[in-house]
C-alpha positions in Angstrom: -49.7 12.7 -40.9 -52.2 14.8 -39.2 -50.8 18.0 -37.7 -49.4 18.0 -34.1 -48.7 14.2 -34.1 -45.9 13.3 -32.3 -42.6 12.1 -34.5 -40.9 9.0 -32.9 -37.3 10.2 -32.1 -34.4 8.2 -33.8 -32.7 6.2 -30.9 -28.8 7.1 -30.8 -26.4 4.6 -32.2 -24.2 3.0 -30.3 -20.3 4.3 -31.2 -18.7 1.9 -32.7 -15.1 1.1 -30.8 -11.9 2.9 -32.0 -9.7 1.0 -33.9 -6.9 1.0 -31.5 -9.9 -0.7 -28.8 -10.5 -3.1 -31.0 -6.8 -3.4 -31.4 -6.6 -4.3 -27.8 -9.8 -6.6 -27.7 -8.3 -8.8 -30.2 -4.9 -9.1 -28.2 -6.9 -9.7 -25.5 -8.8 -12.2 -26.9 -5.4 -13.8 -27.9 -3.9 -13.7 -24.6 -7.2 -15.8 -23.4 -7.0 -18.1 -26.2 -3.7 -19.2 -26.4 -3.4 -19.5 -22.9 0.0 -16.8 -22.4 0.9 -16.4 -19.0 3.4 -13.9 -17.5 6.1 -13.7 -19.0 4.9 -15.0 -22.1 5.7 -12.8 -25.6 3.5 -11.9 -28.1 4.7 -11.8 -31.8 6.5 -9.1 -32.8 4.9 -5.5 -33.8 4.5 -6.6 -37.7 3.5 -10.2 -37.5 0.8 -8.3 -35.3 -0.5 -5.6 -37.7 -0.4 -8.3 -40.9 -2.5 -10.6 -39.0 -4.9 -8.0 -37.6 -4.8 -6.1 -41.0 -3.8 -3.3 -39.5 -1.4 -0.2 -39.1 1.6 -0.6 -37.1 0.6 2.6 -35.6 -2.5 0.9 -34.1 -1.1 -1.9 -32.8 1.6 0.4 -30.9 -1.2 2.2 -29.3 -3.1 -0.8 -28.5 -0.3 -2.1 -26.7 0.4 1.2 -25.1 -3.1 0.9 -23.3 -2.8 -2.4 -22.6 0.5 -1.9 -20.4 -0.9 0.9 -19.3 -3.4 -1.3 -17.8 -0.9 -3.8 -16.3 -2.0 -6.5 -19.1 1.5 -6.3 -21.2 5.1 -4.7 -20.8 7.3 -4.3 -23.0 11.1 -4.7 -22.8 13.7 -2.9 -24.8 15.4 -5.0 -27.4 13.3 -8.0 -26.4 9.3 -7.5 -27.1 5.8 -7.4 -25.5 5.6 -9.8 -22.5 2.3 -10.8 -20.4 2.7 -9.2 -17.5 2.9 -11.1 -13.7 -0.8 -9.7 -11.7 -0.3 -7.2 -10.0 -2.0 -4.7 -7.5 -0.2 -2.0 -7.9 -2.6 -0.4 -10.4 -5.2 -0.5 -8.1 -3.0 1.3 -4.9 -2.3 3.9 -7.7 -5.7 4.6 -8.2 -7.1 4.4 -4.8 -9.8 7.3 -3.7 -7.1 10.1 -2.3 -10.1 10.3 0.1 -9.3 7.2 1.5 -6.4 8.3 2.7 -7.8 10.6 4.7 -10.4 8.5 6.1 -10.0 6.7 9.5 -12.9 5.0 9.7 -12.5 3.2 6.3 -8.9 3.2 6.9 -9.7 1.3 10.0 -12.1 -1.7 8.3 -9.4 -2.1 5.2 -7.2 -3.1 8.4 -10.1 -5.3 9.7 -10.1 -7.2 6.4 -6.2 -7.4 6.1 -6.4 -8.7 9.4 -8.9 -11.5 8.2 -6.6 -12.5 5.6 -4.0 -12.9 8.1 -5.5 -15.0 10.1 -7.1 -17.0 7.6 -3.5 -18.0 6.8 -1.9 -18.4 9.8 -2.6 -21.7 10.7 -0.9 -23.1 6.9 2.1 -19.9 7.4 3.1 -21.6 10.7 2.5 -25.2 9.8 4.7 -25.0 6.5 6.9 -22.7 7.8 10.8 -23.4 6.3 13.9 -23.4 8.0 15.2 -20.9 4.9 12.0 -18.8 6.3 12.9 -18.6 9.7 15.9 -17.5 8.6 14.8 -14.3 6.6 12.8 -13.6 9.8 15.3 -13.5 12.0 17.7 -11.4 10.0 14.7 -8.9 9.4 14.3 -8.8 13.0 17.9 -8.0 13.3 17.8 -5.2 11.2 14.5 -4.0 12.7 16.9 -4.1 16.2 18.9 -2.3 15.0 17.4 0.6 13.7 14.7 0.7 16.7 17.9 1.1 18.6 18.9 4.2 16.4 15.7 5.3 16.8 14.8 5.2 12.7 12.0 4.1 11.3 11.2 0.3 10.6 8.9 0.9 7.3 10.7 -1.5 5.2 11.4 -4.0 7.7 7.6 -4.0 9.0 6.6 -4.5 5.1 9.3 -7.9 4.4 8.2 -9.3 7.5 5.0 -10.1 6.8 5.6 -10.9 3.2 8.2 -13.2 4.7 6.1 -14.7 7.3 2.8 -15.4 5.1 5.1 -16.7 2.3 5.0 -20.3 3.3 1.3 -20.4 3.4 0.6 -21.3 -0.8 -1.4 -18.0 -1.5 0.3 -15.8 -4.1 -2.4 -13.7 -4.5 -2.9 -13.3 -0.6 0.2 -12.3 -0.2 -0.2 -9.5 -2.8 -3.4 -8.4 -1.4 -1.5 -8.5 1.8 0.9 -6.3 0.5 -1.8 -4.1 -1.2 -3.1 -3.3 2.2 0.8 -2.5 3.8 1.1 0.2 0.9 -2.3 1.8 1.6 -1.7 1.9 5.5 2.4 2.9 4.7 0.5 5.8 2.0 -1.7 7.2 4.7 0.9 7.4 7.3 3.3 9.2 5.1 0.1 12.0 4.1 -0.9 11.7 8.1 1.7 12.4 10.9 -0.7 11.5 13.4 -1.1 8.2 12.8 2.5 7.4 12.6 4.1 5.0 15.0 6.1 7.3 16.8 7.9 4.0 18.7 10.1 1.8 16.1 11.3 -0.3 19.2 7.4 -0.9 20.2 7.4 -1.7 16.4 10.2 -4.2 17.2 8.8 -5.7 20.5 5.3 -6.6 18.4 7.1 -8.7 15.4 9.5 -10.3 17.8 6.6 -11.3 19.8 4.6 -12.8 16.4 8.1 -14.4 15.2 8.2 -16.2 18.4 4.9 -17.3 18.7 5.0 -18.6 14.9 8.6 -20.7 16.4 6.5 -22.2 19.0 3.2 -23.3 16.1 0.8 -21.8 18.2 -1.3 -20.6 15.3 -3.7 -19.1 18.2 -0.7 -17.1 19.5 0.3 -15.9 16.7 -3.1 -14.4 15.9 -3.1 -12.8 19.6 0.8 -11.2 18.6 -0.9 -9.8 15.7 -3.7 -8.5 17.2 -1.4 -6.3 19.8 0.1 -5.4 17.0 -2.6 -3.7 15.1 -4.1 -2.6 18.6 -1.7 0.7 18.6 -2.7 1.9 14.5 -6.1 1.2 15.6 -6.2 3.2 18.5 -4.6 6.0 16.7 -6.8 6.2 14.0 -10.0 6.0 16.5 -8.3 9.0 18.2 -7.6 10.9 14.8 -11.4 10.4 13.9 -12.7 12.0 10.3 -10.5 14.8 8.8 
């Protein structure tokens, strides 16, 4: 080689995968192929590692990443399960930004508000009497502690869990419920944007019950939109932090 020619570099391999990834890829891959749903068990720890041809050690960790990611859980005295979907991974792990954020905070209401009212019209039309019925006695309890003047967090999250429930959308509902925890996070971080008026609070879902009891799936939709009017209004106010 002549001098001053230039040497090809060597390309960097790629790293292999850690034994306890490929641990969890093959789990995976059993998961998929035996079609397990929640709730489902996997063998036990051993039958695992002899299959795999591996440590009980790795398979531990495997599974210990694999719950960690909401794939498995495990149950004392019982096993590894498949575990039910869930969002509450992804609230964990939300942007703390976001939080702080009233513009974005402002269009993830726009879009839980598009879900809603993409299931409004089957919510109202299926609705059950046993439905009804959980609405009504969340509305009581919402009375009741608008009256005290107390907050009405817990009610405001089961009734609209209760009142989508009728409309055949499990995941909805959890994205639904995704969205309540990110708004119900924010408001605990932000005073500001805190409904200051539980009985307001109380008029609004009395207002959407009663429209849903009349299957006006177009008044229901206007309920709804009064109210998100007031959170909206506060957040425009609050602006960027």
């Amino acid at each position: 080689m002549a001098q001053g020619d230039q040497l090809t570099r060597l390309t960097a391999l790629p790293r292999p995968p850690s034994l306890h990834e490929s641990v969890q890829t093959a789990l995976r891959d059993y998961i998929l192929t035996n079609g397990l749903r929640a709730g489902d068990g996997l063998p036990a720890e051993g039958a695992l590692a002899q299959q795999l041809g591996v440590s009980r050690n790795s398979v531990r960790e495997a599974v210990k990443g694999l719950v960690s990611l909401g794939i498995l859980e495990t149950r004392r005295g019982s096993g590894v399960f498949v575990k039910d979907f869930s969002l509450s991974l992804l609230i964990d792990n939300l942007p703390f930004n976001l939080l702080f954020d009233s513009s974005e905070l402002a269009d993830l209401l726009e879009v839980r508000r598009a879900v809603e009212n993409d299931l409004i019209e089957r919510a109202v039309g299926n609705m059950t009497d046993r439905t009804r019925s959980e609405l009504e006695q969340i509305l009581s309890e919402m009375k009741e502690k608008s009256d005290r003047g107390e907050d009405v967090l817990d009610e405001d999250r089961r009734f609209h869990r209760t009142m989508f429930a009728d409309a055949g959308n499990a995941v909805a509902l959890k994205l639904l419920d995704a969205f309540w925890l990110t708004m119900s996070r924010a408001v605990e971080q932000r005073s500001e944007i805190a409904d200051d008026r539980p009985s307001d609070t109380y008029r609004q879902h009395d207002a959407i019950y009663r429209a849903a009891l009349g299957g006006d799936a177009a008044a229901v939709q206007d309920a709804l939109t009064d109210h998100y009017s007031p959170i909206l209004t506060r957040l425009d106010r609050t602006g960027p932090l």
